[in-house]
C-alpha positions as CSV (number, residue, x, y, z in Angstrom):
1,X,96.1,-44.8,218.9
2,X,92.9,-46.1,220.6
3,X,94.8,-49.1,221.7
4,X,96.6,-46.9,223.5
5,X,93.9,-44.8,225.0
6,X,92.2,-47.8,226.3
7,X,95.5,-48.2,227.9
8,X,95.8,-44.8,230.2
9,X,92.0,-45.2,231.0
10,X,92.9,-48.1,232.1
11,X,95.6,-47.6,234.8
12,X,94.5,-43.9,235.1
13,X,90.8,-44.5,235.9
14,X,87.7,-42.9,233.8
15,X,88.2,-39.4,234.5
16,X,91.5,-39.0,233.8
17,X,90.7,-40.9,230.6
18,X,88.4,-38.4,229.9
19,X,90.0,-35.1,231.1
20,X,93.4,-36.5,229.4
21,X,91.9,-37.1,226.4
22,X,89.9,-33.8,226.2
23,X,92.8,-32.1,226.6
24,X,95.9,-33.7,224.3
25,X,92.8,-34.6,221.4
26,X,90.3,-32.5,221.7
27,X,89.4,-33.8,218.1
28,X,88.4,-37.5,219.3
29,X,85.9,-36.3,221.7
30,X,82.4,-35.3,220.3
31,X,80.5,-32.6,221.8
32,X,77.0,-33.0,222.4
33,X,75.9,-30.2,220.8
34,X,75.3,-29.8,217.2
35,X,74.9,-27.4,214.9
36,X,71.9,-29.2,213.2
37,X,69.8,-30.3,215.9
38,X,70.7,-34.3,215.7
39,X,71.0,-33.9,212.0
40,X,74.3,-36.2,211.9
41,X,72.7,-38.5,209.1
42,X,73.4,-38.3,205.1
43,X,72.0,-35.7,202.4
44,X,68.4,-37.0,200.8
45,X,69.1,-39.5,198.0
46,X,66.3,-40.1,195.8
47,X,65.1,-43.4,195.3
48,X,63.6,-43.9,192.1
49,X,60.6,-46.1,192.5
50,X,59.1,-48.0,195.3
51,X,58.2,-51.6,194.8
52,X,54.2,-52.1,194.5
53,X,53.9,-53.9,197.5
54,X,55.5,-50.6,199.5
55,X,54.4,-47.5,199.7
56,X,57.0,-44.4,200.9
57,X,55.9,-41.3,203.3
58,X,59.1,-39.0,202.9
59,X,58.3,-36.2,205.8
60,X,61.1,-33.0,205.8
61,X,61.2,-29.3,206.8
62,X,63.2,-27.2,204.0
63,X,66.2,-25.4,206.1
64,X,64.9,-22.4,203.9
65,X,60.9,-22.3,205.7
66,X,61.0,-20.4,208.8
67,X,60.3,-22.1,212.2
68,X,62.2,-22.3,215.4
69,X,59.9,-25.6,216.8
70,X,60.3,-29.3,216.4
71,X,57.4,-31.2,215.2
72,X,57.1,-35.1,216.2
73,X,55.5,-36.8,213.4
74,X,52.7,-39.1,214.3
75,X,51.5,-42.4,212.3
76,X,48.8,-44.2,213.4
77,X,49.2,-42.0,216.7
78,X,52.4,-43.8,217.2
79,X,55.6,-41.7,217.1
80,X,57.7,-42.0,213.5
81,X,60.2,-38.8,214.0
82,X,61.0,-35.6,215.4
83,X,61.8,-33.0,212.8
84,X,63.2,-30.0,212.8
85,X,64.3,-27.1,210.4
86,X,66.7,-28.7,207.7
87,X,66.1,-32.6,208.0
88,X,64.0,-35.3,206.6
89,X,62.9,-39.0,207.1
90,X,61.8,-41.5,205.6
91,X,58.9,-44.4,206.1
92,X,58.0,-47.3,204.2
93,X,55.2,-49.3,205.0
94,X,52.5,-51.7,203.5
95,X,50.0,-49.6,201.3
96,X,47.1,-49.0,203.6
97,X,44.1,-46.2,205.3
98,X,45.7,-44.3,208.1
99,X,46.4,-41.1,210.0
100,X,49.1,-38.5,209.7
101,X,49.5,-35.9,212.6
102,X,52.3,-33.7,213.6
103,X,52.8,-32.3,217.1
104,X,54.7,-29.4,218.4
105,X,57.4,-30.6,221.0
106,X,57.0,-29.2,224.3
107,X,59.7,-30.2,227.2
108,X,57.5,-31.5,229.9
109,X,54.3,-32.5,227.9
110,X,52.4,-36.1,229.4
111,X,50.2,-36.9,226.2
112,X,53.2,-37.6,223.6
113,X,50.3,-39.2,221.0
114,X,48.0,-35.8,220.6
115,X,48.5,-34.4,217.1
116,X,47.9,-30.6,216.4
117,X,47.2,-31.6,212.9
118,X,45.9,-35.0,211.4
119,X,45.7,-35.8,207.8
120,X,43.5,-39.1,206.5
121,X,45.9,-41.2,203.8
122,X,45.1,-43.6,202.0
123,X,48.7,-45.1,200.6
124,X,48.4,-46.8,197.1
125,X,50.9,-49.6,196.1
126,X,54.4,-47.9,194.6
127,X,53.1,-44.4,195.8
128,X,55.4,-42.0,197.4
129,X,54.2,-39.1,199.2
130,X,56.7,-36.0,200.3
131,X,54.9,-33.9,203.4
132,X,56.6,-30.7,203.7
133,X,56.6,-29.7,207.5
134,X,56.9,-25.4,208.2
135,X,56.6,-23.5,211.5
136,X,54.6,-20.4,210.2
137,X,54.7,-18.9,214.0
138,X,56.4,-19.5,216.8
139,X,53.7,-22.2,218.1
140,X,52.2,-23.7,215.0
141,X,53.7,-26.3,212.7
142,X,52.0,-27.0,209.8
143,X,52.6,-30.1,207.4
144,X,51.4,-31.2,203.5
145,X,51.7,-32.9,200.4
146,X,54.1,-31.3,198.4
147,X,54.8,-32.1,194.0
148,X,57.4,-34.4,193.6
149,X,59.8,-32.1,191.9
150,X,59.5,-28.8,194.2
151,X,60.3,-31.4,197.2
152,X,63.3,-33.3,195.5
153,X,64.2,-29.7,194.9
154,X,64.0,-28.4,198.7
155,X,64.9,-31.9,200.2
156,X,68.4,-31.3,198.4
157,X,69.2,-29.1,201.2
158,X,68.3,-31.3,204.3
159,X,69.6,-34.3,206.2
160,X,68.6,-37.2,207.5
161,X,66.9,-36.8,211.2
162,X,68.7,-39.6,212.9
163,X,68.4,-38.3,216.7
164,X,64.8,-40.2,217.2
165,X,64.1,-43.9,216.3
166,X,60.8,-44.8,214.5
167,X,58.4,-46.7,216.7
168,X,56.4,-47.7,213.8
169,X,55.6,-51.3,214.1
170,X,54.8,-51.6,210.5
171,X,57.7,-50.1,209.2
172,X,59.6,-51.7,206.5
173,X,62.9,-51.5,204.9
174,X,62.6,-48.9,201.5
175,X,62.7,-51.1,198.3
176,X,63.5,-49.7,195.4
177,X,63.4,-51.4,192.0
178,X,64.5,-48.6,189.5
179,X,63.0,-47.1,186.8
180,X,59.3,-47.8,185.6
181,X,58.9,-48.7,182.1
């Protein structure tokens, strides 16, 4: 079938390709819009245990907790993701001091590394940390450490935020080696 789509764009041209195909499969052509604000990524899988040489930062706004905003989340002062009501994301990183802030997302702002809210960490080997993120009005985002178990609990509802990419130099692929003993 896409063989033969390439086909009629082709010897049709790019629009009618496009209006063509809008029309007769209105299924193969994705809207931009989404119901979950760029939350097209999988439900939160719990990994059991980061290796010692990680630590893991799991930042997610419960679809439950109010809040109408988007919050960018800030590492360092460097950008790490844009959250909104219902996803999550993850960050692994070497264990080390640094800064957490979250910012509320306005279209047209210049600064894009000022945090509303900063938190000092200091990330032990094999830690993870879950930061709940909540909008308790319309222009304040709020984010903290949250119990393991209440945030496995709430991140059951949520997806992965995969609209923004992490500019986190010092980012590194989660490891996880299983159970502790």
């Amino acid at each position: 079938m896409l063989v033969a789509w390439v086909k009629f764009f082709r010897s049709h041209g790019f629009l009618a390709g496009v209006l063509a195909c809008s029309l007769c499969a209105p299924g193969l052509v994705q809207s931009n819009e989404s119901s979950d604000r760029g939350l097209s990524g999988e439900t939160y899988v719990a990994l059991t245990h980061v290796v010692d040489t990680q630590a893991r930062l799991v930042f997610y706004w419960p679809k439950d907790l109010p809040g109408t905003l988007a919050g960018t989340i800030l590492v360092n002062g460097v950008h790490h993701a844009t959250l909104s009501s219902g996803g999550y994301s993850l960050l692994c990183l070497a264990p080390a001091a640094m800064t957490l802030g979250i910012r509320h997302v306005v279209g047209g702002d210049r600064d894009k590394n000022e945090a509303n809210t900063n938190h000092q960490v200091d990330l032990q080997p094999g830690q993870t940390l879950y930061w709940r993120v909540w909008s308790p009005t319309d222009t304040v985002l709020k984010f903290e450490t949250v119990p393991a178990a209440l945030a496995l609990q709430e991140l059951s509802k949520t997806r992965e935020q995969s609209h923004t990419i992490s500019r986190v130099r010092t980012a590194q692929t989660c490891q996880d080696f299983g159970p502790r003993s």
